[in-house]
C-alpha positions in Angstrom: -6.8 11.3 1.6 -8.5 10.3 5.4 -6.5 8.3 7.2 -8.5 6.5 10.1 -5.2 4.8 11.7 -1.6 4.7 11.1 0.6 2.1 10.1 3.3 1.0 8.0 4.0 -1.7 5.1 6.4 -2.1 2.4 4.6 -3.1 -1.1 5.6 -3.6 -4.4 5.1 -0.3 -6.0 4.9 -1.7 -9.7 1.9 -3.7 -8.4 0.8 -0.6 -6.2 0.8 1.9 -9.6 -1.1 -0.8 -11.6 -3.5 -0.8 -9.6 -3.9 2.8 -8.9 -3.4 3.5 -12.6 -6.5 1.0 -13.4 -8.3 2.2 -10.9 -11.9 2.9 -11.9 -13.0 5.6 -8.7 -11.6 6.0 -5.1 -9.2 3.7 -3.4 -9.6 2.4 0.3 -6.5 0.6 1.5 -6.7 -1.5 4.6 -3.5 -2.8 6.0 -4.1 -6.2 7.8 -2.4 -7.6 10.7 -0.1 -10.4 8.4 1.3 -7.2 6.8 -0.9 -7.9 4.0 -2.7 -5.0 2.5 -6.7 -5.1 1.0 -7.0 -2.7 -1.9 -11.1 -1.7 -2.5 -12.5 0.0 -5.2 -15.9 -0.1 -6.3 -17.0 -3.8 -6.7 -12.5 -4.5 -7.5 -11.4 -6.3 -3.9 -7.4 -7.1 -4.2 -5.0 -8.0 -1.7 -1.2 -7.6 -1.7 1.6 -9.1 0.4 3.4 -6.9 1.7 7.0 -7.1 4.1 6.9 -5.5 7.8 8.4 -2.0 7.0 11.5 -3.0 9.6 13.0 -5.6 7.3 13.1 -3.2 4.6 16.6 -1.1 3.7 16.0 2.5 4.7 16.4 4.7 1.3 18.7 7.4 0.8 17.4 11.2 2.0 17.5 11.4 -1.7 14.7 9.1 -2.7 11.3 9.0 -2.2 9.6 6.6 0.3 5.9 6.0 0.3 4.5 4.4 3.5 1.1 3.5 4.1 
């Protein structure tokens, strides 16, 4: 994975995993100012709405928590 700048977003991860899962070649994931997030893959553009990673519940040191 290259990561050319940091940020965070909260996103659905059953959406997320779909996608990923169906996912014909490499990912590039763009997160855009409105906490919205493009999702590129080949030719397959998608875009998911995603909530500002503040408003979210922290998780228990237990769980895992994916932030992109």
């Amino acid at each position: 994975m290259e990561v050319f700048e940091k940020g965070t977003v909260v996103l659905s991860a059953k959406y997320l995993s779909e996608i990923v899962k169906k996912s014909p070649d490499v990912i590039h994931v763009k997160l855009n100012e409105n906490q919205s997030v493009t999702i590129k893959s080949n030719e397959i553009v998608m875009n998911l709405n995603g909530m500002h990673s503040g408003e979210y519940p922290k998780s228990s040191p237990n769980r895992w928590s994916w932030l992109f």
